[in-house]
C-alpha positions as CSV (number, residue, x, y, z in Angstrom):
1,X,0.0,0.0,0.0
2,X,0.9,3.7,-0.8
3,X,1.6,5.5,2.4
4,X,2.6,9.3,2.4
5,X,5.8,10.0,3.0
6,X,6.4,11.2,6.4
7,X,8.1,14.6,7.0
8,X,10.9,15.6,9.2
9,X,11.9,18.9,10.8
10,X,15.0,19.6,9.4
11,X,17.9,19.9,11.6
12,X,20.6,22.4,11.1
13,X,23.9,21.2,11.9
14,X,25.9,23.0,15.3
15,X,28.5,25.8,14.1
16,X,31.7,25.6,15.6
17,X,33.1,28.3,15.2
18,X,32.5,31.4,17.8
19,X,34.0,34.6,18.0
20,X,34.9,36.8,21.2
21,X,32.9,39.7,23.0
22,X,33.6,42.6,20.7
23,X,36.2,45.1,21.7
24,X,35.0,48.5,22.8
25,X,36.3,49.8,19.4
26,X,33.9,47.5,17.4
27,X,31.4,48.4,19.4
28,X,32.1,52.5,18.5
29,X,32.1,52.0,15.0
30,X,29.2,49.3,14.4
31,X,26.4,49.6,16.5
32,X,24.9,46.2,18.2
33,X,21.6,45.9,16.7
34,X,23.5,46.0,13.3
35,X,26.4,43.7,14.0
36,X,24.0,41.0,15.3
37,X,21.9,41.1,12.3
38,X,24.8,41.1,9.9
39,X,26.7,37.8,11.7
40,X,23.4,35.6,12.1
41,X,25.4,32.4,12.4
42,X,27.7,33.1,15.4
43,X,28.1,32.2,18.8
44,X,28.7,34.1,21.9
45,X,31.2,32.7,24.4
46,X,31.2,34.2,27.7
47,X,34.0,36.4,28.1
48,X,36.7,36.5,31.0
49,X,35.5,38.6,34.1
50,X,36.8,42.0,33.7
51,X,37.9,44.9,36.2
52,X,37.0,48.1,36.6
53,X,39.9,49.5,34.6
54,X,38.8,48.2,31.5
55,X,36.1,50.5,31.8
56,X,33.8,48.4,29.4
57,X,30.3,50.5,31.0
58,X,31.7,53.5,29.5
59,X,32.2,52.2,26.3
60,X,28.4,50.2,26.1
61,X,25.6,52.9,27.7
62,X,22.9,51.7,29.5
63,X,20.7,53.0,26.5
64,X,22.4,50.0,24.6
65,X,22.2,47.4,26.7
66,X,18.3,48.2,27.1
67,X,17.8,47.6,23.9
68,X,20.1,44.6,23.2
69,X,18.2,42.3,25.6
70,X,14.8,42.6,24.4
71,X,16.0,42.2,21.0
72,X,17.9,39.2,22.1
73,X,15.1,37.9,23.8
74,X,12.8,38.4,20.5
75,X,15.4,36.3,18.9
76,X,15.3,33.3,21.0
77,X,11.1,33.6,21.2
78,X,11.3,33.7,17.4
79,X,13.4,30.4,17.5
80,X,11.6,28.7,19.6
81,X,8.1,28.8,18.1
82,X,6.9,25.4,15.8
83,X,6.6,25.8,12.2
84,X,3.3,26.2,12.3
85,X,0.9,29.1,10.9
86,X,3.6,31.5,12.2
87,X,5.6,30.3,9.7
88,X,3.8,29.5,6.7
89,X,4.0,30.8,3.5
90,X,0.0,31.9,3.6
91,X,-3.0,31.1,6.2
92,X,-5.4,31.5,3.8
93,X,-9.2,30.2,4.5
94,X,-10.0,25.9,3.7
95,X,-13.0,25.2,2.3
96,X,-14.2,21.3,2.5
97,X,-16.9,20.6,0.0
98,X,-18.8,17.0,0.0
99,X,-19.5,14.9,-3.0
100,X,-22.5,13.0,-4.9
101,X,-25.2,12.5,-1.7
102,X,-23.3,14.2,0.8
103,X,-24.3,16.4,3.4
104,X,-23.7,19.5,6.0
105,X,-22.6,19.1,9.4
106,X,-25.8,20.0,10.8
107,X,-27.3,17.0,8.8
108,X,-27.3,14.7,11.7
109,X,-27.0,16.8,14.6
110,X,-28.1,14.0,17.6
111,X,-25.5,11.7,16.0
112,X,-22.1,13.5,15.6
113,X,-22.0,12.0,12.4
114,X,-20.3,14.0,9.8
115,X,-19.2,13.8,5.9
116,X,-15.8,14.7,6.6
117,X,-14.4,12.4,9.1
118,X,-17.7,9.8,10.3
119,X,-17.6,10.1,14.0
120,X,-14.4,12.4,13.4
121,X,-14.3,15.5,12.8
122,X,-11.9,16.0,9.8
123,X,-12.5,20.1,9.8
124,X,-11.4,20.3,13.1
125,X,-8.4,18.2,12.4
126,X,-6.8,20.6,10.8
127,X,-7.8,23.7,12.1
128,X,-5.1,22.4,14.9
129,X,-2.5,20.7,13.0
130,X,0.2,23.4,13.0
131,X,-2.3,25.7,13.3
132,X,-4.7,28.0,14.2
133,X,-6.0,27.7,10.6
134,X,-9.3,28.3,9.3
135,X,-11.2,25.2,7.7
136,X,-15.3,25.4,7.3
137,X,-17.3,22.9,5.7
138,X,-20.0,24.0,2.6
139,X,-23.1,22.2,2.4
140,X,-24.6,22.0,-1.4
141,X,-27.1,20.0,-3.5
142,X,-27.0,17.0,-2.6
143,X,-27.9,15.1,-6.0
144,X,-27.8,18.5,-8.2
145,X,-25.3,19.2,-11.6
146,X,-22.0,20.5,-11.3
147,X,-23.0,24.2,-12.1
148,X,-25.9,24.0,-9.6
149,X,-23.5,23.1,-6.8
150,X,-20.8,26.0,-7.7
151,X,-23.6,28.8,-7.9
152,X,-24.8,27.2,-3.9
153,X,-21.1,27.6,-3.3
154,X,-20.6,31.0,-4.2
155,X,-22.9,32.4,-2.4
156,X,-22.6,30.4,0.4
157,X,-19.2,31.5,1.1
158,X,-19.2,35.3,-0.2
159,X,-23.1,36.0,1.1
160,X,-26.0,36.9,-0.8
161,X,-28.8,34.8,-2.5
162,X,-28.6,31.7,-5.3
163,X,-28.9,32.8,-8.2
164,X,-28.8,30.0,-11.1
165,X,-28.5,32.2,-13.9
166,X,-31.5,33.0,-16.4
167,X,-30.5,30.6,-19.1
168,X,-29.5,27.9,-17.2
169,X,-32.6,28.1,-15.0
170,X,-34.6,27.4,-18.2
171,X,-32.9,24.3,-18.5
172,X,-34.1,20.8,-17.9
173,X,-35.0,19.8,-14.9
174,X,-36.5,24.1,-15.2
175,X,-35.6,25.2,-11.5
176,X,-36.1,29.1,-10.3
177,X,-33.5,31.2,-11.1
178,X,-33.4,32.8,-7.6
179,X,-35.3,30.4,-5.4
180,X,-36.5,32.2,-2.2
181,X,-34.4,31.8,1.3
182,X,-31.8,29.8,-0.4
183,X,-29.1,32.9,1.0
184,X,-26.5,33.4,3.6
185,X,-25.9,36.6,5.3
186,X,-22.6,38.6,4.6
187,X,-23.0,41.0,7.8
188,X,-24.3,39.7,10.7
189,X,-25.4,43.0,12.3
190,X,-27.7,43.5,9.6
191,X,-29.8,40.1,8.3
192,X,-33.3,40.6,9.8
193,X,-34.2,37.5,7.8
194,X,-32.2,35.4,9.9
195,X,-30.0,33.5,7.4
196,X,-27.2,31.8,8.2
197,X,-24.1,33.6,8.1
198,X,-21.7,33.1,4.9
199,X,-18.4,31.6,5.4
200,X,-16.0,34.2,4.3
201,X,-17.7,37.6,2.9
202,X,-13.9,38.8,3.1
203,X,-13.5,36.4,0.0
204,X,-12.0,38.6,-3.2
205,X,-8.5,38.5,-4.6
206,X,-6.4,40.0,-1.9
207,X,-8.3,37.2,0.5
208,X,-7.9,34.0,-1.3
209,X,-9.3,30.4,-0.1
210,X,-8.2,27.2,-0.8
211,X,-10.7,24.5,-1.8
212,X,-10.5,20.8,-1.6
213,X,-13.7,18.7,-2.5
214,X,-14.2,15.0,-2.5
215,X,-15.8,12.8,-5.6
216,X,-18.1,15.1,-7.0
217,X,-17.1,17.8,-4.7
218,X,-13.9,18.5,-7.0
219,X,-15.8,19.1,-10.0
220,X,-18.3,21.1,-8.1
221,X,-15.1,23.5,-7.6
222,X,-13.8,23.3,-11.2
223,X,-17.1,24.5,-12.3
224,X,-17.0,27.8,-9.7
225,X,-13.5,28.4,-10.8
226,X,-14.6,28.4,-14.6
227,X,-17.7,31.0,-13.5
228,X,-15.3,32.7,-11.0
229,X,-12.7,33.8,-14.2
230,X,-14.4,33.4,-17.5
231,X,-18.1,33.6,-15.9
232,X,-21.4,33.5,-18.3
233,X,-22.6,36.6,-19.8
234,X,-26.0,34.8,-20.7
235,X,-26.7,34.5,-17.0
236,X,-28.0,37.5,-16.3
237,X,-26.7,40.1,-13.7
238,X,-26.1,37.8,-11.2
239,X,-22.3,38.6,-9.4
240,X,-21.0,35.3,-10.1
241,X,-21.3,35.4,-13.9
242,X,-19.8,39.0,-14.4
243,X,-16.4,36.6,-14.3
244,X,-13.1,38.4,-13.9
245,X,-12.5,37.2,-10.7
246,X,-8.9,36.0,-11.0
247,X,-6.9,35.1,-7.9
248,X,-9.8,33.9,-5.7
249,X,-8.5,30.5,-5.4
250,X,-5.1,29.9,-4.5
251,X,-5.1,25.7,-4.8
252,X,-8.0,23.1,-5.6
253,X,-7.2,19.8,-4.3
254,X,-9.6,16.7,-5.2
255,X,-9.5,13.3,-3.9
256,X,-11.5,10.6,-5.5
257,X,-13.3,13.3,-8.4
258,X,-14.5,11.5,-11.2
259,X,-12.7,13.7,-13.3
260,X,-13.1,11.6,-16.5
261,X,-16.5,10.2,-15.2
262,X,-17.7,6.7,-13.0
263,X,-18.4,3.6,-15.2
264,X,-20.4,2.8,-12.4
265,X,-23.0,5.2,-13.7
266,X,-22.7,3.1,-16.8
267,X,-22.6,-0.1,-15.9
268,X,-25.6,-0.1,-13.9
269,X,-27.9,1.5,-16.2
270,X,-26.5,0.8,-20.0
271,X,-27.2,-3.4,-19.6
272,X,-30.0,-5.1,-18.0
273,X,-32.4,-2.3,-17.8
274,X,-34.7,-4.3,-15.7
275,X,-32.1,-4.9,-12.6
276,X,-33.1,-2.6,-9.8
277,X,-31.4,-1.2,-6.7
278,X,-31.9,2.0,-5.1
279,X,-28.0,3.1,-6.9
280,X,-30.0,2.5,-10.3
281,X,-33.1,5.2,-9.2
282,X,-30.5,7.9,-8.4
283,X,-27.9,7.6,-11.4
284,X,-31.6,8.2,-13.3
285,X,-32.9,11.1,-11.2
286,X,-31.3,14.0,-13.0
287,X,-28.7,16.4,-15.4
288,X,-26.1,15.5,-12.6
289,X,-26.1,11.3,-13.7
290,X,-24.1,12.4,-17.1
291,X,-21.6,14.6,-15.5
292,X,-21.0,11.5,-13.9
293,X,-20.9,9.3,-16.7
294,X,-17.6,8.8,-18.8
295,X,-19.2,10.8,-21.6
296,X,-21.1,13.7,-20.2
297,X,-17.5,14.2,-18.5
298,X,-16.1,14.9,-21.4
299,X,-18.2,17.7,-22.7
300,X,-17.5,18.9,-18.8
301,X,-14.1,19.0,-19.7
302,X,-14.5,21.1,-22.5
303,X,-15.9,23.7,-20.4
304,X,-14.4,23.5,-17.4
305,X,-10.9,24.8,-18.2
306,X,-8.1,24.3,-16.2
307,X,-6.6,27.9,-14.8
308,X,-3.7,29.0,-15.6
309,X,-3.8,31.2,-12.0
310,X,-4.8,28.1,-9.5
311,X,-2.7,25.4,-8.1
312,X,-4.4,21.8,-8.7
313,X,-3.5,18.8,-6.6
314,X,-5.5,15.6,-7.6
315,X,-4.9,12.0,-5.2
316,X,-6.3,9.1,-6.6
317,X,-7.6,5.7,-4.3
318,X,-8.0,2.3,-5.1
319,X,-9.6,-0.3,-3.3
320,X,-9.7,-3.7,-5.5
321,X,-6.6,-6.0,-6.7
322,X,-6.3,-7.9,-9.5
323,X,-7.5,-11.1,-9.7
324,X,-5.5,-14.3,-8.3
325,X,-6.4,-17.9,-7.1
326,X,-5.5,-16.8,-3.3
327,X,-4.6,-14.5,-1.4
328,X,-4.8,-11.4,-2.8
329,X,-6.5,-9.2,0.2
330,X,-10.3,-9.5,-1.9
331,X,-13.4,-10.5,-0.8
332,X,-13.9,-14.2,-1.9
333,X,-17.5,-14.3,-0.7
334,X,-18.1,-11.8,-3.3
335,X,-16.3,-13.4,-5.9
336,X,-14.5,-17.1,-5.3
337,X,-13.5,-17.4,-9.0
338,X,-11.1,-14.6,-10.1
339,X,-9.2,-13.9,-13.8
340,X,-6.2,-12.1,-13.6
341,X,-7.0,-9.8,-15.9
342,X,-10.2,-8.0,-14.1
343,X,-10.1,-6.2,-11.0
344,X,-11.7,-7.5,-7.7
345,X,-13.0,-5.8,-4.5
346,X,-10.9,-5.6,-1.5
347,X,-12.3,-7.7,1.6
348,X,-12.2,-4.2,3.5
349,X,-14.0,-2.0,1.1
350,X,-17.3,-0.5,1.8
351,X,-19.7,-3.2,2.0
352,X,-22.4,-1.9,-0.1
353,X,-20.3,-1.0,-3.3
354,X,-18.2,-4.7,-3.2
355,X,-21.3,-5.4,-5.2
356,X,-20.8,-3.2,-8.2
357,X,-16.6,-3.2,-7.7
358,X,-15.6,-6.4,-9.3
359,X,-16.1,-8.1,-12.7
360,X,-19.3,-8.8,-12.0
361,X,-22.2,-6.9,-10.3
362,X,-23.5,-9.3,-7.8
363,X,-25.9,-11.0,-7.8
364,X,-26.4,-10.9,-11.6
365,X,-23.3,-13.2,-13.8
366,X,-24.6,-11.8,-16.6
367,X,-23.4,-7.8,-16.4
368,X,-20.3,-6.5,-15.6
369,X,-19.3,-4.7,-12.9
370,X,-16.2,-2.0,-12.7
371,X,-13.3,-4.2,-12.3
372,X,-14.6,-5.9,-15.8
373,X,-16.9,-3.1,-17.6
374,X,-16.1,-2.1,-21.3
375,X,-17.3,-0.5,-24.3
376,X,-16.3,0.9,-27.4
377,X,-19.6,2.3,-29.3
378,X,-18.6,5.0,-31.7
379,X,-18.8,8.3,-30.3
380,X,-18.3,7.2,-27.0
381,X,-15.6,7.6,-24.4
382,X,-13.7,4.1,-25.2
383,X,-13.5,1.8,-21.9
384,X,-10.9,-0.4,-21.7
385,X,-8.9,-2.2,-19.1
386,X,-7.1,0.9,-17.9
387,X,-10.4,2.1,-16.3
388,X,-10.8,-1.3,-14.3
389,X,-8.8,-0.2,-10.4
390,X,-11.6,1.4,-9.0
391,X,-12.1,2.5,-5.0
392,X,-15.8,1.4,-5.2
393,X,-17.2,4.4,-7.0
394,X,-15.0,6.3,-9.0
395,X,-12.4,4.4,-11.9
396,X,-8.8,5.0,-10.3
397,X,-7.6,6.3,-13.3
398,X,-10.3,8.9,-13.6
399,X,-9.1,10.6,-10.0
400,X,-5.6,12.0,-11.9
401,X,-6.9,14.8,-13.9
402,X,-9.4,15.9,-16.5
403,X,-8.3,14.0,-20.2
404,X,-6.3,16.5,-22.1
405,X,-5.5,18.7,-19.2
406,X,-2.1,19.3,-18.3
407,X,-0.9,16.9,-15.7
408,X,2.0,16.1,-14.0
409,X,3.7,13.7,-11.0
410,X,3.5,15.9,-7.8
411,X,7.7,16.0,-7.1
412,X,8.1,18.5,-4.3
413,X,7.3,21.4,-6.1
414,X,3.9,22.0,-7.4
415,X,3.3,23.7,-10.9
416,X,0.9,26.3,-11.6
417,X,-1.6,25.7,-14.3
418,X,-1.2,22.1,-14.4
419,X,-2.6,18.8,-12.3
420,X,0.1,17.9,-9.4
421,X,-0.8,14.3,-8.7
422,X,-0.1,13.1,-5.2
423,X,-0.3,9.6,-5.9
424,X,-3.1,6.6,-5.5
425,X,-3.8,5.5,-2.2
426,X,-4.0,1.4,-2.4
427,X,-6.3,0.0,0.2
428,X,-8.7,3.0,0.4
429,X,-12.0,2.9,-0.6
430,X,-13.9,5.8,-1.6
431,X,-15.1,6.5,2.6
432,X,-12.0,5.4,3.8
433,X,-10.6,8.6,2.7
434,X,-13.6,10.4,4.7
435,X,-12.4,8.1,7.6
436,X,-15.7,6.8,7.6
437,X,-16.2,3.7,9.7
438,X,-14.6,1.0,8.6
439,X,-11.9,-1.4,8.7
440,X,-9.4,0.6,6.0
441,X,-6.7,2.4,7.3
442,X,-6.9,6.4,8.8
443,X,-7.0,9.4,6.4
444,X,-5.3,11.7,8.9
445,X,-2.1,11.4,7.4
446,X,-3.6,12.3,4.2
447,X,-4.8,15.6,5.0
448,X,-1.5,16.2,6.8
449,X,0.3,16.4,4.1
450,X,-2.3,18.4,2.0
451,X,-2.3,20.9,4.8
452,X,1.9,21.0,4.9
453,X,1.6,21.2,0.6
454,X,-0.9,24.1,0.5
455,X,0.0,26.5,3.3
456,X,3.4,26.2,1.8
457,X,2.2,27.8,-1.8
């Protein structure tokens, strides 16, 4: 299994070499606060007691020496604190946003259940590690299209009201442009409605976020960024699709987005139209199923450009093995007989989605699952074996980047304009990296090193 690489505070080695107190002449000529700032790397050693003849108090004032200790003193403080938010290159706000079905933090409030973290609290997580940082949590629609989502974001963080444009309103499924009480308050001394506050009205170019979103959370934020720079003149007056607004967003990170689509969407609905399971009446309850689907992600990707002024980190996960007589981690309840050449569920993955992860969707022999689903009908998005790894939901090779975007292997330094890819995460499913309940492995290190990446841009 991929595990993150572990970082270490780097330790300076001891300098040897010192130098004595500075004569009385030095000390004439150069004055303290100067010569201390100008020889950073030297040591003091005590010097020899001296007499009264040497007459050193008439050579450093007591003006001098009051202001040489507190400066030394400011030193050592300034030493001594961690590398924390002190010492980051920006402190900038953290968005989380939540993927296909997910929900706000107030969604189950007697529980203590949450989307980011199960019973733990991701969000809070980080606020502390090397912190104080500032990390909220957006709730949007739930099983709503990409654009949908980003125009919920917007104003949820900024303030103001929804406002879904006046041609994309008009749209199937037809929704209202600005449906009534879907806003968020920008000024708390003056929202007589009583809405709930936004997250960061401060938001503009000089007070950039950064926004990480999880499966369809990270296309959710590619489709803000898009309306953020290039916006929609066809929209109407709303703020959001005026565009122009270049340097809002300082790094996207997405972990598990079906970037290139889910052939989960199509496997379960293009053969055997009569199976049914609850998965099949949501991937047919909207606009939102074909952003899913290999194909509708396509035209996404057409659209939703990749900025040239944002940061991008992508992580990938995958959560079935390829297929071997024994021993291989997988479920063999789920699937005794394996090929080697199709991928199989894990024996730790989310139980529900084992079902639709291997070569087969269970219970049916006769349609395949992600780990064996292909096609090749002109005009469509080919599937081929590539797309097979899968963490349950989303095709591992979809998490990387959007197809024809530019892309590259995270190294240590991360490139603007381009994809950074931290890596795929073996042994996580797509909750594991929520830390949902289950028997997969912790996430915390995972948004460690997010956290160290991003408040070092």
């Amino acid at each position: 299994m991929h595990r993150p690489m572990q970082w270490q505070t780097r330790r300076f080695p001891k300098r040897t070499d010192s130098i004595q107190h500075p004569s009385s002449s030095h000390l004439r000529t150069l004055p303290v606060r100067r010569w201390l700032l100008t020889h950073p790397h030297t040591t003091w050693r005590k010097p020899a007691p001296l007499s009264r003849s040497d007459n050193v108090a008439s050579d450093l004032p007591d003006l001098a020496m009051s202001r040489l200790i507190p400066f030394l003193f400011s030193l050592l403080m300034l030493a001594l604190l961690p590398f924390g938010s002190a010492r980051a290159a920006n402190n900038d706000p953290v968005v989380l946003v939540h993927g296909f079905l997910g929900f706000g933090p107030e969604q189950f409030p007697g529980t203590g259940y949450l989307y980011w973290g199960g019973y733990h609290d991701i969000a809070s997580h980080l606020r502390v590690y090397k912190g104080p940082r500032t990390v909220v949590t957006a709730t949007v629609g739930a099983i709503s299209p990409n654009w949908d989502r980003a125009a919920e974001l917007y104003a949820q963080i900024k303030g103001g009201c929804v406002d879904y444009g006046a041609s994309h309103a008009r749209t199937p499924p037809v929704r209202e442009q600005k449906p009534p009480g879907k806003c968020w308050a920008a000024d708390h001394a003056r929202n007589p409605e009583g809405y709930p506050l936004a997250l960061y009205p401060a938001w503009d170019a000089d007070h950039p976020i950064h926004l990480i979103g999880h499966s369809q959370g990270g296309t959710t934020i590619r489709a803000l960024v898009e309306l953020l720079e290039h916006g929609a003149p066809d929209e109407g007056d709303g703020d959001l699709y005026a565009g122009g607004k270049t340097g809002w967003v300082r790094s996207v990170t997405t972990l598990s987005s079906p970037h290139n689509g889910t052939t989960l969407r199509d496997a379960v609905l293009d053969i055997l139209p009569q199976l049914r399971s609850p998965l099949r009446d949501w991937f047919q309850a909207g606009m939102w199923s074909w952003e899913l689907a290999p194909d509708g992600a396509r035209s996404f990707n057409l659209w939703a450009r990749t900025s040239p002024h944002v940061v991008y980190f992508s992580l990938g996960t995958q959560a079935t093995e390829a297929g071997a007589w024994c021993c291989n981690g997988t479920d063999r309840a789920i699937a005794p007989v394996q090929a080697s050449n199709y991928q199989y569920p894990r024996i730790d993955m989310f139980p529900y989605y084992k079902t639709y992860a291997g070569e087969w969707i269970v219970p049916s022999l006769r349609q395949h699952g992600m780990g064996g689903y292909t096609q090749s009908a002109p005009g469509r998005v080919r599937i081929d074996s590539e797309w097979f790894a899968n963490d349950g939901v989303v095709n591992t090779v979809s998490m990387r980047a959007p197809a024809g975007h530019p892309v590259r292997d995270y190294d240590g330094t991360a490139v603007r304009g381009s994809w950074n890819y931290l890596g795929t995460y073996r042994g996580y499913d797509h909750f594991d990296i929520l830390n949902w309940p289950n028997k997969g492995p912790s996430a915390d290190p995972i948004y460690e090193r997010i956290s160290d990446i991003i408040f070092g841009l």
